[in-house]
C-alpha positions in Angstrom: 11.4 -7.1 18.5 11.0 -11.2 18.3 9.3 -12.6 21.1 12.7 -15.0 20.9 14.7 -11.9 21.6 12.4 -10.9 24.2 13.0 -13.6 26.1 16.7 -14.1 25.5 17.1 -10.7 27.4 15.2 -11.3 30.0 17.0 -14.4 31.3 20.3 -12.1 30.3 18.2 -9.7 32.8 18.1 -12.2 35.2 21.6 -13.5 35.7 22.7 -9.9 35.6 20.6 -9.0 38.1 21.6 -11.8 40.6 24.9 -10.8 40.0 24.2 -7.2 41.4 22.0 -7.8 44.3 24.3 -11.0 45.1 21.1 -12.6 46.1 20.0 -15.1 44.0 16.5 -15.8 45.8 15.4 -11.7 45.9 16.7 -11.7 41.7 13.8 -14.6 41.1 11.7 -13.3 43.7 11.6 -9.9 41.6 12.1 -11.7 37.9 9.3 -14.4 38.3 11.4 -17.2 38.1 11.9 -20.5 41.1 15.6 -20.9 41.8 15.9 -24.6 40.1 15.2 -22.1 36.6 17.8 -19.7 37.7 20.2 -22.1 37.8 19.7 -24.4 34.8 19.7 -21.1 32.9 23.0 -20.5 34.4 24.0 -23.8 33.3 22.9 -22.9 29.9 24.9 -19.5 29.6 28.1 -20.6 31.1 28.1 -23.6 28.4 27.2 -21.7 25.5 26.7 -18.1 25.8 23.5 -16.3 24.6 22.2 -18.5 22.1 22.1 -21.4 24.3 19.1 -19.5 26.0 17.1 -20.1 22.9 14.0 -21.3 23.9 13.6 -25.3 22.6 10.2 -26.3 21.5 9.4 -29.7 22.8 7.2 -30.5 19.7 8.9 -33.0 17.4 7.2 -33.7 14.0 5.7 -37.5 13.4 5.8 -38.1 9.9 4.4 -41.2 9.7 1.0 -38.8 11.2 0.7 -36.9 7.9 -1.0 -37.1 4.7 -0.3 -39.1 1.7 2.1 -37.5 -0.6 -0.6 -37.8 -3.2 -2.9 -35.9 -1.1 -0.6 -33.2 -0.5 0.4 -32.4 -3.5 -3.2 -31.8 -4.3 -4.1 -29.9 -1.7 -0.9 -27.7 -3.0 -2.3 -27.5 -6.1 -6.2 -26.5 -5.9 -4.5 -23.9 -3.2 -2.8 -22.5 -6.1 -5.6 -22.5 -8.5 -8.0 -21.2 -6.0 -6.0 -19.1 -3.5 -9.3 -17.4 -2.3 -9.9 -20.2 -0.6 -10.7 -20.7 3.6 -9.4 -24.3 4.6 -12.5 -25.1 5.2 -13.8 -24.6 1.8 -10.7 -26.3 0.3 -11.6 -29.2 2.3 -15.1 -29.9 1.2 -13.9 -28.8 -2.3 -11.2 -31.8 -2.2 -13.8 -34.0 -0.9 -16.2 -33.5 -4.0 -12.7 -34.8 -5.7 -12.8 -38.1 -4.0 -9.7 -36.6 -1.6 -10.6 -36.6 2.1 -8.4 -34.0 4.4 -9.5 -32.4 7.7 -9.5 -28.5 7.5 -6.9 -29.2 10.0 -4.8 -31.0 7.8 -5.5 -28.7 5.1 -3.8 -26.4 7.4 -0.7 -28.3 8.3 0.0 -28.7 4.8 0.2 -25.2 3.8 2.6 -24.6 6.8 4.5 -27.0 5.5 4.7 -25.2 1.9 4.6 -22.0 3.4 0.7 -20.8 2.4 -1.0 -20.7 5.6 -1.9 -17.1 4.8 -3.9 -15.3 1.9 -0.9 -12.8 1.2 1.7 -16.1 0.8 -1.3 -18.3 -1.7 -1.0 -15.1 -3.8 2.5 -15.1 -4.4 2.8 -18.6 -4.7 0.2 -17.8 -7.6 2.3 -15.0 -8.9 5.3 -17.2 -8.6 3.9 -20.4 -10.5 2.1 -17.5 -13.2 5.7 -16.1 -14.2 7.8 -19.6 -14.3 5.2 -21.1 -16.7 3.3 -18.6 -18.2 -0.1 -19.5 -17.2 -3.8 -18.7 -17.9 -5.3 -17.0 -15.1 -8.5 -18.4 -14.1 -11.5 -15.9 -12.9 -10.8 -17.5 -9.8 -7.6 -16.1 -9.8 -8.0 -12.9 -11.5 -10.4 -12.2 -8.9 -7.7 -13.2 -6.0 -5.4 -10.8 -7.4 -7.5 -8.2 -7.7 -8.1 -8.1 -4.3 -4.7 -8.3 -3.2 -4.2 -5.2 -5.5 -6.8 -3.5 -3.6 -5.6 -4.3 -0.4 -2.0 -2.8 -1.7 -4.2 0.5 -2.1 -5.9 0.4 0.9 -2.7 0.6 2.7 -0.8 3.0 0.4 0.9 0.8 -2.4 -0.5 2.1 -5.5 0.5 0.3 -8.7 1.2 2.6 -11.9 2.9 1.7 -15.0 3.6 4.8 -16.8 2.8 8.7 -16.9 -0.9 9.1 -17.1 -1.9 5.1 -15.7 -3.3 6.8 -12.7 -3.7 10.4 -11.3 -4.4 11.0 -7.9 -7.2 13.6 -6.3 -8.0 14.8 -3.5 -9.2 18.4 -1.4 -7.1 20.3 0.7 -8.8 22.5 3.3 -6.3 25.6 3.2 -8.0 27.5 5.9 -10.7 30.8 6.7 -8.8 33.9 5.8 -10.4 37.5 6.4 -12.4 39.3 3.5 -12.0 35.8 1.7 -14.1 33.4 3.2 -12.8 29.1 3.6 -10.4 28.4 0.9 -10.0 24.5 0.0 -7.5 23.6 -2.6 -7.6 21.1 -5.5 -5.3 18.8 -5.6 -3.8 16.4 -8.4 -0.6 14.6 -9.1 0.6 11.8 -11.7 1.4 9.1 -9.3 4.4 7.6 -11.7 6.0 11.1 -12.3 4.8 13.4 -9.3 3.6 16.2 -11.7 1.3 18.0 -10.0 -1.7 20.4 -10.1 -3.7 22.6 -7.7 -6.3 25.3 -8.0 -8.1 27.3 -5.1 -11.7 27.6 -4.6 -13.8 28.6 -2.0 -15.5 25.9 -1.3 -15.9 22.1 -2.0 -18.3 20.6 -4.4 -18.4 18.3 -7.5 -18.3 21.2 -9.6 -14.7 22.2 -8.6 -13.8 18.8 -8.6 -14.4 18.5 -12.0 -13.4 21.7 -13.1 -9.6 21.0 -12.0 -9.4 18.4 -14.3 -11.4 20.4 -17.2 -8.9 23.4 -16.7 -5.5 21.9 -15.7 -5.3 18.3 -15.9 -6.7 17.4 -18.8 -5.2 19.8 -21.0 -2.2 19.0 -19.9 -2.1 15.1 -21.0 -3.2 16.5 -24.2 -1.0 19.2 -24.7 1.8 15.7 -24.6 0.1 13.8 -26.3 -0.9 10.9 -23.1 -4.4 9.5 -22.3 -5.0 10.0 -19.0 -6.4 6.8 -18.4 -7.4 6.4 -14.3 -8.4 8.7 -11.3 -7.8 7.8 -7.2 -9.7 9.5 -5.0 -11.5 9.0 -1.8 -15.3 8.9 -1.1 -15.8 12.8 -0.2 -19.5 13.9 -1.9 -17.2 16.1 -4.0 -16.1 13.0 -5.7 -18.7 10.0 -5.6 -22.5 10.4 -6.7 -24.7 8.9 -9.4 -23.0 9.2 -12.7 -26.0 11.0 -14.3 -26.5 13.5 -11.9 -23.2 14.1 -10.5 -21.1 16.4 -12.2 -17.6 15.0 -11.8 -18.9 11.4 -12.3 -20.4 12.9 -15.1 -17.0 14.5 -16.8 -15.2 11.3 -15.9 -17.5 9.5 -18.2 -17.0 12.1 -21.1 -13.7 11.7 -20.8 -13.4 7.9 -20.5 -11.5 7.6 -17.0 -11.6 5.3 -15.1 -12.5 6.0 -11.3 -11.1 3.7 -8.7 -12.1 5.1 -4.6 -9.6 4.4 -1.4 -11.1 2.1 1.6 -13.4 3.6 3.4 -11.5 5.6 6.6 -8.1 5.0 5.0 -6.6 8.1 4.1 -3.5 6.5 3.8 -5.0 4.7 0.4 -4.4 8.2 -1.0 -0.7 8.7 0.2 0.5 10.9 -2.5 -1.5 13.6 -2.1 -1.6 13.4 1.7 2.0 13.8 1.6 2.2 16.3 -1.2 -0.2 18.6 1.0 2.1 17.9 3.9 5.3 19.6 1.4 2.8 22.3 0.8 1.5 23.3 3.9 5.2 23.4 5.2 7.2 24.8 2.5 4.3 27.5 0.7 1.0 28.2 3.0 3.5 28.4 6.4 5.7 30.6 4.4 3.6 32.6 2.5 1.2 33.7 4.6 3.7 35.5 7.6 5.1 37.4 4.4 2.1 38.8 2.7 -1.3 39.8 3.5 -3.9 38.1 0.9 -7.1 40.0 0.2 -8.4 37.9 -3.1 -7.9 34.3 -4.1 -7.1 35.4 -7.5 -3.4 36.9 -5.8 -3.2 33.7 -3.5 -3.6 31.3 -7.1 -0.4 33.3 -8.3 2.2 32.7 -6.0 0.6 29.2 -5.9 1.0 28.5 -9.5 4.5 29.7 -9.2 5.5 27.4 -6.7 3.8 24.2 -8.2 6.2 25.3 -11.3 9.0 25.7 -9.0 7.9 22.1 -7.5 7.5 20.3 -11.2 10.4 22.0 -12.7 12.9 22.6 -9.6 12.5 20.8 -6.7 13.8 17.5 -7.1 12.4 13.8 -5.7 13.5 11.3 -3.9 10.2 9.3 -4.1 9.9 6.2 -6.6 10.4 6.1 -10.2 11.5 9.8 -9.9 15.1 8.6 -8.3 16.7 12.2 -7.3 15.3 13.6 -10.6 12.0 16.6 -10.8 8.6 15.6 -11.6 9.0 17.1 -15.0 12.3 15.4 -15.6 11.0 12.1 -14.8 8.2 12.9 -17.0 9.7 14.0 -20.1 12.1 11.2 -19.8 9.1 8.1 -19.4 7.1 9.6 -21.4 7.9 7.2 -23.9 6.2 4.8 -21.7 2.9 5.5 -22.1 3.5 6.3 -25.9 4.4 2.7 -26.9 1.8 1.2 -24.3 -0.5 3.3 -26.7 1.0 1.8 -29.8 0.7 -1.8 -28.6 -3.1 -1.4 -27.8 -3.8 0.4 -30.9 -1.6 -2.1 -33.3 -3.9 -4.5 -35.3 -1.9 -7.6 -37.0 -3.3 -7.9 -40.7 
C-alpha cells in the first residue's frame, strides 16, 4: 500500500472516529492529531471528498535554479553511454569535459528524466539501443551484463530456445531403511520444462556429471540440439578446479558453458526449486505410503515413469510452455534452436 493511501485512511480513520465517540477532543487525543488539524481536515472532506485529503507538498520547483539546457542534455547523455555510473563519478567525468555539475545536480537531473536509479539508466540504454540500432560500448556491455545477472540472482532467467540453458541442481530425497540417504539429480530445459532426474546415494561431482553423461546429453543429441549452457548453484558437487573436478571437467569436454546463482540465493535456481516442490508433492508423498522400497534400482522405476508422465502428460502453465507439456513445447520450438544453429554456422562467400 502507498504511503499516500496510508494516510488518506487514516484521516478517513479520524473523522470516522469522532463521529462514533461524538467527542472530537478524545478522537485526536487517541489519533495523534490537535483539534485545529481535525477540523481543517474536515473542511477538506466535506469540500471535496477523499481526494481532497491528498497530502500537498509545499515544494514548488524554481526553474530559473537549474542547469543549462546544454548541460543537461549532456549529463543525459554520458548517463546513457555509461550507465554504470555513481553521480559522483559522472560528475568528475563531466568536469574532465569542460562541464561543471554538482553530484547534486547530477542527481536532479536524472529525476527529471527519470534515471535516478541503476535499473531505470539500463532501460533508458536498452530503449535508445532498439530505436537506433546502436553499438554497444564495453562500457555498456558490461552494464548489461550485470543487470542480466541481477535478473538471475532473483529468479528471471533469460533463455532463447531449447537447449540455451539447462538447469541443475541436487535434491535430498531422504534416509530410507536397508538403503541408506538417497539425493536426486535434477535437470530441466529452462525454455521447454523437459526434465531429467536420476537417484544416487550420495552427492558428489561424480554424479553430477554422470546425469548429464547418461541422460542429458544424449538426449540433445538424440534431436539433434547443442546444449549450449548449465545453471547451477555453488554446492562442491558442482564448482572446483576445472582440472581436477570431475563435472568441471565434463563440462569442458563437452563445451558448456557454466554460469553459478548468487551466493545464498536459491531463488537464482527457481526452476528446479519449484520442479522439486511438484515432485515431493505429487511422486515421493505419494509413492512412498503405497509401497515399501528396498533398492534404489525399484525407486529409479516408478521415477522414470513419472518424469515421462510429467514431459509427456502433465501439462504447463509456466512461460513459453502456455498450457502445452514440456515435450509439446519442445517438439514444437525445436525449430528454434535449429535455425539459431544455421545462422552461426552460415559463412557468406
Amino acid at each position: 500500500m502507498r504511503t499516500e493511501t496510508k494516510l488518506i485512511k487514516t484521516k478517513l480513520g479520524l473523522i470516522n472516529l469522532a463521529e462514533q465517540l461524538g467527542n472530537v477532543s478524545q478522537a485526536c487525543r487517541m489519533m495523534g492529531y490537535s483539534r485545529d488539524s481535525f477540523y481543517r481536515i474536515k473542511e477538506l472532506y466535506d469540500t471535496g471528498g477523499e481526494l481532497a485529503l491528498k497530502e500537498i507538498s509545499r515544494k514548488k520547483a524554481i526553474p530559473k535554479n537549474r542547469v543549462e539546457p546544454q548541460v543537461e542534455q549532456a549529463v543525459v547523455e554520458f548517463t546513457v553511454d555509461q550507465p554504470a555510473l555513481g553521480q559522483l563519478r559522472t560528475a568528475n567525468e563531466l568536469r574532465k569535459r569542460g562541464i561543471f555539475i554538482s553530484p547534486c545536480g547530477v542527481r536532479c537531473v536524472w529525476q527529471r528524466h527519470d534515471l535516478e536509479t541503476f535499473p531505470k539508466r539500463l532501460a533508458a540504454l536498452e530503449a535508445k539501443v532498439a530505436q537506433e540500432g546502436l553499438i554497444l560500448t564495453e562500457a555498456q556491455m558490461i552494464a548489461l551484463e550485470r543487470k542480466r545477472e541481477k535478473r538471475e540472482a532473483f529468479g528471471e532467467i533469460e533463455t532463447e530456445h531449447p537447449g540455451y540453458l539447462g538447469a541443475q541442481d541436487t535434491y535430498y530425497v531422504g534416509n530410507i531403511k536397508g538403503v541408506g540417504r538417497i539425493y536426486q539429480q535434477t535437470f530441466i530445459d529452462t525454455y521447454s520444462k523437459v526434465a531429467f532426474a536420476k537417484l544416487y546415494d550420495r552427492k558428489n561431482a561424480i554424479t553430477a556429471a554422470d546425469t548429464l553423461n547418461d541422460k542429458v546429453m544424449p538426449f540433445f543429441e538424440e534431436q539433434q540440439i547443442p546444449l549450449l549452457r548449465i545453471l547451477t548453484d555453488r554446492g562442491t558437487e558442482y564448482c572446483g578446479k576445472a582440472e581436477y573436478h570431475e563435472y568441471e571437467l565434463y563440462l569442458t569436454i563437452e563445451n558448456v558453458e557454466h554460469s553459478k546463482t548468487k551466493v545464498k540465493s536459491p531463488q537464482s535456481n527457481g526452476i528446479c526449486e519449484r520442479f522439486h516442490r511438484t515432485i515431493q508433492d505429487e511422486f515421493y508423498a505419494v509413492a512412498f505410503r503405497k509401497k515399501l522400497y528396498e533398492s534404489l534400482e525399484s525407486l529409479q522405476t516408478d521415477l522414470d515413469l513419472w518424469v515421462k508422465g510429467h514431459n509427456e502428460q502433465r501439462t504447463h502453465t509456466g512461460k513459453y510452455c502456455y498450457g502445452r507439456t514440456p515435450w509439446e513445447t519442445f517438439t514444437a520450438t525445436k525449430e528454434l534452436a535449429l535455425a539459431k544453429m544455421v545462422d552461426q554456422n552460415y559463412q557468406p562467400v
